[in-house]
N, C-alpha and C positions, 0 to 999 in steps of 0.2 A: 828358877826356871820360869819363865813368861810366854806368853803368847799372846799375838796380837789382833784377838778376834774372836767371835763367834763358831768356831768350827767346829761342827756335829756334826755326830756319826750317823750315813745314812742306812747303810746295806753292808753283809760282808761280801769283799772284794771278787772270791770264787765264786759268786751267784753273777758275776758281769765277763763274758767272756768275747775275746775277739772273735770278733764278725758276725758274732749269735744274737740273736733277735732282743731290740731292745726290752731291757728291765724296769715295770713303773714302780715310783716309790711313793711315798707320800710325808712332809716331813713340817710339822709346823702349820696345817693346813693350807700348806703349799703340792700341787702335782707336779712332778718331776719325771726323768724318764734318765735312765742311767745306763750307757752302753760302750763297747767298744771298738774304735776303730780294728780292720783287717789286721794290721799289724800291732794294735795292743793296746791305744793309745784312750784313756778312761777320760768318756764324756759325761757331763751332768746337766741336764736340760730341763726350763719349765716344758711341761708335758702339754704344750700346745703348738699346732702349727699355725703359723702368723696368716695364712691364706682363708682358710675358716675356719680353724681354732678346732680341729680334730686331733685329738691326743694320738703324740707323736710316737709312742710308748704303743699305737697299733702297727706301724711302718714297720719298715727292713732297711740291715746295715746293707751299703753297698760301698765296701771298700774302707773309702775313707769319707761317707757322707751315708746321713740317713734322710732316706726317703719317707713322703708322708704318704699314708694308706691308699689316701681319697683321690687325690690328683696327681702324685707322681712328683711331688714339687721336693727336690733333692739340697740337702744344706750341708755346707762344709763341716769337720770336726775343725774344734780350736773357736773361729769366731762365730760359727753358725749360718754362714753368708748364705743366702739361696742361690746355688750357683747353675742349676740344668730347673726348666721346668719343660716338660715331655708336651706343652701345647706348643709349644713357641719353636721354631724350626731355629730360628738365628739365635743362638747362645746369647748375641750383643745384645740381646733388649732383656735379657735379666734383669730384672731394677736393683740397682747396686745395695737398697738401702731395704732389702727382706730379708730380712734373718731370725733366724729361732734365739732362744735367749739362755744362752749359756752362765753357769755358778760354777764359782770359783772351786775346784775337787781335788782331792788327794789320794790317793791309797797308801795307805799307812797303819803300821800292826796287822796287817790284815784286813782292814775292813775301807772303806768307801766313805768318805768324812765330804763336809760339803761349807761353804763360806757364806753364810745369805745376808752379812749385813753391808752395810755400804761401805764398811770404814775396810782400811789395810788388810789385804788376803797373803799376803808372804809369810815365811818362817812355818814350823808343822804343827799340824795340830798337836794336842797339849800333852805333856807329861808323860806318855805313853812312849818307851822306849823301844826301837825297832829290832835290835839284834836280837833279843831272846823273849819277846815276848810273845806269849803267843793264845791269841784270843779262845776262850773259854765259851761263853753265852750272853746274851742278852735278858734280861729280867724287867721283866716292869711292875710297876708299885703304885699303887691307886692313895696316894698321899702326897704334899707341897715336900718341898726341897726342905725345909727345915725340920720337918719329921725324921728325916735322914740322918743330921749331924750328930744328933745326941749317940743313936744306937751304934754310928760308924766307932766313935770316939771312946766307948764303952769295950768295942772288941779291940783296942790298940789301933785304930786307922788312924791314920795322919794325915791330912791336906797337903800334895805336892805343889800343885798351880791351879789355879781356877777352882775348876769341878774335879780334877785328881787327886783320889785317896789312895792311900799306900798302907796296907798292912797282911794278916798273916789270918787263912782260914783253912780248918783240917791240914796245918803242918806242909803248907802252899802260901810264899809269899806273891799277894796278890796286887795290881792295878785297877783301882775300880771308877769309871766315868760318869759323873750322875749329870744325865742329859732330860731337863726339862722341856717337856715333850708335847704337853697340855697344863691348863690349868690343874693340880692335882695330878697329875699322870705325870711319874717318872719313868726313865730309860735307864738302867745301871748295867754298864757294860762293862764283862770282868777280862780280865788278862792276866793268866798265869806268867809271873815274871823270874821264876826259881833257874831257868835256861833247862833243865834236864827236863823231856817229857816224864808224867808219873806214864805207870802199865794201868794204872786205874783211875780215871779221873772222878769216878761216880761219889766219892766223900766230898771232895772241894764241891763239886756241885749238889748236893744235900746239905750242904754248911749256907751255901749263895741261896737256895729254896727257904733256910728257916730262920735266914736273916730277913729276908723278903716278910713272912708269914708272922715274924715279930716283929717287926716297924708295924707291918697294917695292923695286927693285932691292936698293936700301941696310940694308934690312930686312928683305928675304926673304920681301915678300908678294904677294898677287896678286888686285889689285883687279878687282872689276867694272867692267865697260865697257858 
């Protein structure tokens, strides 16, 4: 299994809802602003408006275009074009070449995955299987990515593609995404992939807490919670 890029998780997808005021994120030390069109349609935007750079992430969806707070200046979903600005009486003098700065986005497993590097954005994001999986939590770990592999490989985890591990916690075979996040700061995002919901999820999540708490252990860091 491969994938052709950079693609990380930014939000889960039910915090982005059609027509509901957009969502900021922050991803990479990059601002973002993540919303959706009336009809459904999931945008990912740097979180500035090209007219004076007022984060876009204060505006409102209207329809299929989000508006910026300050001046009313309205951008298409899809390529961000500025298409209405509320000073200009004649629509024809929009200047064809203002637009907001859309990344390439996905929803997928449940969550909101985003594309930021330059190379190829097709194909889905990585290893994460979409019919039965079904996202769990996110966990982060105040350690580099290499503090990871030993303890993953210790509880039976396996490397599917990239940053996808596969293996088995509290009697839950799990999906786990190690997205580096900061220097030292990881993202591990888990996914129950068994298809049957448990009636109790609170073990696998107490197994993901004291896996966390023995990596940093092990490396002397100390994650947020």
């Amino acid at each position: 299994m491969t994938f052709p890029g950079p693609w990380l998780v930014l939000l889960p997808a039910q915090a982005v809802r059609p027509g509901a005021p957009p969502v900021p994120a922050r991803l990479r030390g990059e601002d973002l602003v993540a919303w959706r069109t009336a009809a459904g349609a999931l945008q990912v935007w740097h979180d500035r408006c090209p007219h004076r750079g007022v984060r876009l992430s204060l505006g409102r969806v209207e329809t299929e275009h989000l508006a910026c707070a300050y001046h009313g200046w309205a951008f298409r979903a899809g390529d961000g074009r500025c298409t209405q600005i509320p000073a200009l009486a004649d629509l024809a003098q929009v200047p064809g070449d203002v637009r907001a700065t859309p990344w390439p986005a996905r929803e997928h497993a449940g969550m909101v995955w985003v594309h930021p590097g330059a190379g190829p954005s097709d194909g889905a994001p990585p290893g994460i299987a979409t019919d039965d999986a079904r996202f769990l939590r996110t966990l982060t770990l105040r350690v580099p990515p290499e503090a990871l592999q030993q303890p993953l490989q210790d509880r039976g985890f396996a490397p599917l593609a990239g940053p996808v591990w596969q293996g088995a916690l509290a009697g839950r075979t799990l999906r786990l995404f190690v997205q580096e996040m900061q220097p030292d700061l990881l993202g591990l995002h888990a996914w129950d992939c068994d298809g049957v919901q448990v009636d109790d999820p609170l073990p696998v999540l107490a197994a993901l807490r004291q896996l966390r708490d023995d990596v940093e252990a092990t490396s002397g860091g100390a994650g947020a919670r």
